[in-house]
C-alpha angles and dihedrals in degrees: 000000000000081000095057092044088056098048093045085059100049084049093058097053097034087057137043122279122218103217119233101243087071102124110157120104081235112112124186118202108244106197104084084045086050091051099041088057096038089061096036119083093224112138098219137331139179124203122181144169137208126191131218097280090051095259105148141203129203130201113190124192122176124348130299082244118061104238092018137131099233133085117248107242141195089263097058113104125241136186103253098182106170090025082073086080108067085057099046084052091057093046091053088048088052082060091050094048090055090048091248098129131351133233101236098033117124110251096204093112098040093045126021101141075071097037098049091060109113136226128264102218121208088256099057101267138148113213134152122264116246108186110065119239120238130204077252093068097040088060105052093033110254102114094101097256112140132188105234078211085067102027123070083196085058095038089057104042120134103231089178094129098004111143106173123111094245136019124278118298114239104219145358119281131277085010097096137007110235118166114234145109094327091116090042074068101053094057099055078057092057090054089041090057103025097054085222129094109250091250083067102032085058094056104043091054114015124017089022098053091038095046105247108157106157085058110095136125085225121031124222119243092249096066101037088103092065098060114106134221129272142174149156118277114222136179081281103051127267129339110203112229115205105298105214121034120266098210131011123263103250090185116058117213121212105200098052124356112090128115125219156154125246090242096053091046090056097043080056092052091039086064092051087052095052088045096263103309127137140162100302114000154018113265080179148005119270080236099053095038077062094064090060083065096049127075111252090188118121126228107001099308120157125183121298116198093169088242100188125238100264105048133251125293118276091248094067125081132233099257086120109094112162084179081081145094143211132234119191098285103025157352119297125221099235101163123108100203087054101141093214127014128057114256100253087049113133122225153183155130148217114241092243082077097271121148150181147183130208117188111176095173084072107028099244138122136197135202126187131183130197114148106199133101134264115069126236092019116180099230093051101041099049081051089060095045092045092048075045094050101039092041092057091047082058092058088054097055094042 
């Protein structure tokens, strides 16, 4: 007896758990997602769905703590980096909604610490900008702003002098799409016009009204516990980074510096997916929740990653699609070879190889959490597709 009781445990932490809040008569079949897992080296990951009338489903693979005894579940906090956008985005158009600011107004006069930053040209120059940028801009990523992380011209830059609040901007605006700190922008002009830091202004109209109480820049003491590991895989193997924050962010970034849980990042989505609409109020317009399903790309732009010549590396994954577009909030399916999601579908990720998927077309949603740099990596990702994959043939067979 003592002997199948042992074996029973080390079944249950060796293999996926299915978490007990799962509710839907939706059932995905585990066991490719068991195997998958069993022969990855991943040290832990959660995926997870919602439908349209909020029923979810969990999928639970290795322990919140790298090493532990426990199963990560859809509670534990994780840093979402690029996933804060979505959420910032919602929070500008809020503003638009209220007449507070417009989507196409010049923003020369309410920011120019932002609008006087000049443009890096190919050749190495420094000139002045002369098109005006718009929140517009700011949200699909045509406003110029780079990421030195992604941009050898912003890697090398001599800021030696430089007294602007951000690096060069790449382009005029409106004339590429180039992914960078636009949103990180769009934050400081929620607080401008808001009169509240972006920490507040969050909770008063998005992850406060939606309930969503593991979402914080900073998180409060009583949740620390609940944050998970994460690291940086290398040639070796992982090397575990500090695990809890040691001070607290006074400056609260937009574009990438939220904490949250997996459940609290599907009920957000779940309201996207209902217009806007939760229990017991509206965080946007049906109308306006209809522009974070349309391109907002001029003239014909799709994504550009800069993907060089030769291709990536074979360790990194496929999340890089330059077929597609971008709405206000995120990137838009917009293949139609694509093997899973609708065309239509929205996507992203946060650069800790977390990842979702929001297909309105057919009213689901998809989380997936993964907390370990760098981004796009094989294994992960092809975690996410496969729970994506897997998830969608269930749907079929309902």
């Amino acid at each position: 007896m003592k002997r199948l009781l042992f074996s029973l445990i080390i079944i249950s932490i060796l293999t996926g758990c299915k978490t007990q809040e799962q509710q839907s008569k939706i059932v995905v079949d585990s066991s490719p997602l068991n195997a998958y897992f069993q022969k990855s080296n991943l040290p832990a990951a959660i995926m997870g769905y919602s439908t349209k009338d909020g029923k979810m489903g969990w999928y639970a693979y290795g322990p919140s703590v790298w090493g532990g005894k426990d199963t990560i579940h859809e509670n534990n906090i994780f840093r979402i980096y690029s996933m804060t956008k979505a959420i910032a985005s919602v929070a500008a158009l809020q503003l638009v909604e209220q007449g507070l600011i417009d989507l196409d107004e010049p923003l020369d006069e309410l920011m120019p610490e932002m609008t006087s930053i000049p443009i890096l040209t190919i050749e190495g120059d420094i000139v002045e900008a002369s098109k005006s940028i718009t929140l517009r801009h700011l949200l699909n990523h045509t406003a110029g702003f780079g990421y030195d992380l992604f941009d050898e011209r912003l890697q090398t830059f001599d800021k030696t002098g430089w007294e602007h609040d951000d690096l060069p901007r790449l382009f005029e605006a409106g004339e590429q799409w180039h992914y960078g700190r636009n949103t990180d922008w769009v934050g400081k002009i929620i607080e401008k016009i808001s009169g509240d830091n972006l920490e507040d202004y969050l909770r008063k109209n998005i992850t406060g009204p939606l309930k969503m109480n593991s979402t914080w820049f900073n998180v409060p003491d009583n949740l620390k516990e609940k944050i998970v590991s994460w690291g940086m895989r290398d040639s070796i193997g992982f090397k575990e980074y500090p695990r809890i924050p040691a001070v607290p962010v006074t400056e609260f970034i937009g574009g990438e510096g939220l904490f949250g849980c997996p459940k609290d990042y599907l009920t957000f989505l779940t309201c996207i997916m209902n217009k806007g609409k939760y229990e017991g109020g509206q965080i946007l317009k049906p109308e306006t929740v209809g522009l974070l399903f349309k391109n907002a790309l001029p003239n014909g732009l799709t994504l550009n990653f800069d993907i060089p010549e030769g291709g990536l590396p074979d360790t990194v994954g496929h999340f890089l699609d330059e077929s597609d577009t971008f709405s206000l909030a995120w990137a838009i399916e917009n293949s139609d070879n694509e093997m899973v999601r609708t065309k239509g579908s929205a996507y992203w990720a946060g650069v800790a190889n977390s990842y979702y998927t929001l297909d309105n077309d057919k009213g689901i949603a998809i989380v997936y959490f993964t907390q370990f740099l760098p981004f796009n990596d094989k294994t992960s990702y092809g975690f996410y597709r496969l729970f994506e994959k897997e998830f969608y043939a269930s749907l079929k067979t309902k």
